[in-house]
C-alpha positions as CSV (number, residue, x, y, z in Angstrom):
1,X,13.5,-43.8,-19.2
2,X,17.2,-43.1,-18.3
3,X,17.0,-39.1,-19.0
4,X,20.8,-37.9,-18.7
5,X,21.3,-34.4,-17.4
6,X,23.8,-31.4,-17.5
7,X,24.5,-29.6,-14.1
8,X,20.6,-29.1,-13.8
9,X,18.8,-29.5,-17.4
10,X,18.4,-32.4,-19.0
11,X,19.5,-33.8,-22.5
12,X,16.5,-35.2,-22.8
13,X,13.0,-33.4,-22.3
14,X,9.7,-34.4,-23.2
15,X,8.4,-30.7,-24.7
16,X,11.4,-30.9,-27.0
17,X,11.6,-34.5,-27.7
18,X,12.2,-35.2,-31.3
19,X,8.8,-37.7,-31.6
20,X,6.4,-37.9,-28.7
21,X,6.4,-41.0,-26.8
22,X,2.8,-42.4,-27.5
23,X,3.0,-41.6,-31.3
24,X,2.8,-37.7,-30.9
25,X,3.5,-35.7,-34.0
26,X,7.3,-34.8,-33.9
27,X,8.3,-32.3,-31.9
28,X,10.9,-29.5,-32.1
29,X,13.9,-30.7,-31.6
30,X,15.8,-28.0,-33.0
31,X,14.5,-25.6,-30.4
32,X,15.8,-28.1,-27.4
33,X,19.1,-28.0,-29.0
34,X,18.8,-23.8,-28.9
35,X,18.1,-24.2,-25.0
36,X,21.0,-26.1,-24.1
37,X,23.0,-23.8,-25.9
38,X,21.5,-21.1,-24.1
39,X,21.7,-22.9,-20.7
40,X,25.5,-23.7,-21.3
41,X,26.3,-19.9,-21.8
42,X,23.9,-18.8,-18.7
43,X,25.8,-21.1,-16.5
44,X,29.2,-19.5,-17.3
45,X,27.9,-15.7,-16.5
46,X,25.2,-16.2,-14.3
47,X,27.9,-16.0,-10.8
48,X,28.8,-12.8,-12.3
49,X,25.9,-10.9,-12.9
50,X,24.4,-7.8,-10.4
51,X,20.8,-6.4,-11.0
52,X,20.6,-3.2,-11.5
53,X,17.2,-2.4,-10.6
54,X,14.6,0.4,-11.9
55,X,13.3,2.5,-9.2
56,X,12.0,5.7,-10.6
57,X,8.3,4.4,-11.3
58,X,8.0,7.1,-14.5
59,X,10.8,5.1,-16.2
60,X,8.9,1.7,-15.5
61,X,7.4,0.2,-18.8
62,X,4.6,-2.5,-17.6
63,X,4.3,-3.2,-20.8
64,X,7.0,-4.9,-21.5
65,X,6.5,-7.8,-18.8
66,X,7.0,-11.1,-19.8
67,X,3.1,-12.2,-18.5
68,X,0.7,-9.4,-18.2
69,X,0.5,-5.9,-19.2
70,X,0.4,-4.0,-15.5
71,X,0.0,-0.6,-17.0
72,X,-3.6,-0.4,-14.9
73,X,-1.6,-0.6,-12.0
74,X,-0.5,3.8,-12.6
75,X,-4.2,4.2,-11.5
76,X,-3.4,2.7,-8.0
77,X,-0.6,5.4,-6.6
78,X,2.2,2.2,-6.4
79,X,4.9,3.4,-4.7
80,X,8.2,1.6,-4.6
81,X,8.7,-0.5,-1.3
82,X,10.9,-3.7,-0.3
83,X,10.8,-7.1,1.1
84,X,13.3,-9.5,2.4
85,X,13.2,-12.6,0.1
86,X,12.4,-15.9,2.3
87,X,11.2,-19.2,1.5
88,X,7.6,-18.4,1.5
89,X,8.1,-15.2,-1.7
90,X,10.9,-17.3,-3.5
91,X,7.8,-20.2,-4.2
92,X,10.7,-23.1,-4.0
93,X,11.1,-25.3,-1.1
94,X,14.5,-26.9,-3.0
95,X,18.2,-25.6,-2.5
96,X,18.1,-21.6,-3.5
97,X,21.1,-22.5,-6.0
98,X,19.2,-24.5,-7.6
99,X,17.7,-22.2,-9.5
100,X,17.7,-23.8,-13.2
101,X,15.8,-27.3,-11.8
102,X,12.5,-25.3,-12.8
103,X,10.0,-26.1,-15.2
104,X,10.0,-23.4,-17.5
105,X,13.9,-23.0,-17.6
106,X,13.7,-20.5,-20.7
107,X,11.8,-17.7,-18.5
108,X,14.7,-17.9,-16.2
109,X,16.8,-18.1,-19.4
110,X,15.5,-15.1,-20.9
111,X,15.5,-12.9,-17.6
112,X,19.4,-14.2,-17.3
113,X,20.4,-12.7,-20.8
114,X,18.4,-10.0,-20.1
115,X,20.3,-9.0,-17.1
116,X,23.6,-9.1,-18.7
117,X,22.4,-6.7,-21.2
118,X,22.8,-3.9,-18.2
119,X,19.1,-2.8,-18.5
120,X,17.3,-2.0,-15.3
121,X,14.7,-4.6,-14.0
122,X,11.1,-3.3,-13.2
123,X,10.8,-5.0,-9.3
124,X,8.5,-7.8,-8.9
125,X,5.0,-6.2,-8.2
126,X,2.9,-6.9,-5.3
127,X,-0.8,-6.2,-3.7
128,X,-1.2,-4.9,-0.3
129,X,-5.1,-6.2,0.5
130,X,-6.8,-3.8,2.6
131,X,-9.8,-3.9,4.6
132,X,-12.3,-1.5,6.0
133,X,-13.7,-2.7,9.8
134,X,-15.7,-0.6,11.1
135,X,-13.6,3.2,9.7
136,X,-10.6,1.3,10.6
137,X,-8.5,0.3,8.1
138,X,-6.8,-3.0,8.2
139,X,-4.0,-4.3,6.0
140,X,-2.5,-7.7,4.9
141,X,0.6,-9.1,4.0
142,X,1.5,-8.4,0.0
143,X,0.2,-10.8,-2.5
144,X,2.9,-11.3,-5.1
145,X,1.8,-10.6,-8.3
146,X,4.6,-10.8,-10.9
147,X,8.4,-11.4,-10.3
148,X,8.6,-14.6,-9.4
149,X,11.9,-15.7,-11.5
150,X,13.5,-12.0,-11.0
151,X,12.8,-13.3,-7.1
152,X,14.3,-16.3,-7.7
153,X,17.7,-14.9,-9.2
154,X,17.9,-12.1,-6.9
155,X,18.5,-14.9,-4.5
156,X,20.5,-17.3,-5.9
157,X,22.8,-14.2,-6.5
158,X,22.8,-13.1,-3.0
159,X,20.6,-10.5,-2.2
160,X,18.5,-11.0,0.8
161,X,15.7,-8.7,0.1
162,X,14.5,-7.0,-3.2
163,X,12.4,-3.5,-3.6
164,X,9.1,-4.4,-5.1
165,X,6.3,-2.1,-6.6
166,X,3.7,-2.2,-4.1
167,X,-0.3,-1.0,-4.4
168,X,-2.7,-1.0,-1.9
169,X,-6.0,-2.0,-3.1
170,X,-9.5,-2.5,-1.1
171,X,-11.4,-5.5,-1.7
172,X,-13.7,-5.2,1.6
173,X,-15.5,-3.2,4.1
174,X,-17.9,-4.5,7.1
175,X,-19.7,-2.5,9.0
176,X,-21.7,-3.8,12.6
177,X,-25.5,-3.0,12.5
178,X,-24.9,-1.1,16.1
179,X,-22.8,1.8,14.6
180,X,-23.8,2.2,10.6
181,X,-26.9,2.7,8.7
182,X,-27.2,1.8,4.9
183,X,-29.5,2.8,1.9
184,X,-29.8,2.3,-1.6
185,X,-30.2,5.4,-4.0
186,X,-30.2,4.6,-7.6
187,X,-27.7,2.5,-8.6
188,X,-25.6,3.8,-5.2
189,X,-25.2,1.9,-1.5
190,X,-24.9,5.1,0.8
191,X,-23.5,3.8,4.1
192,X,-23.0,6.5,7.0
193,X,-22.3,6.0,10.6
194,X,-25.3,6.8,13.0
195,X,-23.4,9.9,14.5
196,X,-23.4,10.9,10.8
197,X,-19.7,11.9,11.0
198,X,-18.3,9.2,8.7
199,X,-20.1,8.4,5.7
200,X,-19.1,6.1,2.1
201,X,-20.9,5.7,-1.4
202,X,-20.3,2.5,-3.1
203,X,-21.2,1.9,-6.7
204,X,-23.4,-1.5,-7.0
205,X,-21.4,-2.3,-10.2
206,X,-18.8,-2.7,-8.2
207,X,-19.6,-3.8,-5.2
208,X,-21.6,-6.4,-3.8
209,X,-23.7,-6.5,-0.2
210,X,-23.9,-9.1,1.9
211,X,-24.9,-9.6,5.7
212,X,-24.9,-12.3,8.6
213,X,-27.9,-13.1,10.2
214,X,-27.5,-10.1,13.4
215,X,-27.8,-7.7,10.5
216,X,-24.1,-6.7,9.9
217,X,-23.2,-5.9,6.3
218,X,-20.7,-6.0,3.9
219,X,-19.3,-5.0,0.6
220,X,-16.7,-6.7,-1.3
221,X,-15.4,-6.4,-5.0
C-alpha cells in the first residue's frame, strides 16, 4: 500500500481507516481527520513551547495522569530529584526530533496542547529499587514509571535533563546464615543479627522467604 505522509504522520492510517482492509466494520474516519488537524496546529507551536514544570509535590495531582492514578505513591516520602535524559530514559533509538513518528501520536498530541495551555507538568515518576544485604543497603538505578512522552518532548525541545519524582522502595533483603538468625511468630518472620544489635519484622502477607542450599535466606515482595 502506497501510504502518503505529512512531515511525520500519515494520510493514511490503519486505526482510522474509513473500512478495514479484510472487510472490518468501518472505522472512524472522522476522528483521523480531527488528528491531522491537531497534528498540523502542533507542528506550528511545538519549536516554541517551554515546560514549566511543577516542583512543589503538595501541588502535584496524581490523579490527573493520563495512565495511572499514582496518588499511593504520597505514602512513599517521594522527593523531587533529576536525571539527565539519554538514549536509554527517552525509550527511542530514532532521531530525537523525530518525535511525532510514534505510535500513539495523540498522547504526544495531547501533552503538546497541554503545554501550551501554561499549566505546570507533574515530572515523569521513577522508582529507586533498594536492597537490603546483609544491614547494608544497596540501591539501583531508577525504573521509570510514567513520563515517557513528557521525556520525549523535554528533549526534542532541548533540555538535557528533566527533574523527576523519585521513591525509594524495598523489594528485597538477604541475609547469610553466618551472621542472622530467623523465626516465625504468628503470622511475623522475626529476623535479628546473632550479636542481637540489629534486628527486622517482616509481615508474611507481604513478604515471602526463600533460601539457597548453604542456608542463606531471603525476603522479597
Amino acid at each position: 500500500m502506497n501510504i502518503k505522509t505529512v512531515t511525520g504522520i500519515p494520510l493514511y492510517r490503519p486505526e482510522f481507516a474509513p473500512m478495514g482492509e479484510d472487510g472490518e466494520k468501518p472505522r472512524n474516519r472522522t476522528s483521523f481527520l480531527v488528528t491531522q488537524a491537531r497534528f498540523r496546529q502542533a507542528k506550528k507551536i511545538i519549536d516554541g513551547l517551554k515546560m514549566d514544570w511543577e516542583f512543589d509535590l503538595n501541588k502535584m495531582n496524581f490523579g490527573e495522569l493520563r495512565d495511572s492514578n499514582f496518588d499511593w505513591i504520597k505514602m512513599y516520602n517521594p522527593k523531587i530529584g533529576a536525571r539527565k535524559i539519554d538514549i536509554w530514559y527517552d525509550g527511542n533509538e530514532g532521531d530525537p526530533k523525530d518525535i511525532f513518528h510514534q505510535q500513539n501520536i495523540d498522547i504526544i498530541l495531547d501533552l503538546i496542547e497541554f503545554v501550551q495551555t501554561g499549566k505546570k507538568v507533574i515530572p515523569p515518576i521513577a522508582v529507586i529499587p533498594i536492597h537490603i544485604i546483609d544491614g547494608k543497603r544497596i540501591s539501583f538505578e531508577v525504573v521509570l514509571l510514567d513520563g515517557l512522552h513528557r521525556i520525549r518532548l523535554a528533549r526534542y525541545l532541548g533540555e538535557t535533563e528533566v527533574p523527576m519524582v523519585l521513591y525509594e522502595y524495598t523489594r528485597k533483603y538477604a541475609f547469610t546464615k553466618a551472621k542472622w538468625k530467623i523465626k516465625r511468630i504468628a503470622n511475623e518472620y522475626k529476623v535479628s543479627s546473632l550479636n542481637g544489635f540489629t534486628k527486622y519484622t517482616f509481615k508474611m502477607s507481604e513478604w515471602k522467604l526463600s533460601t539457597n542450599e548453604i542456608g542463606d535466606f531471603f525476603l522479597d515482595r
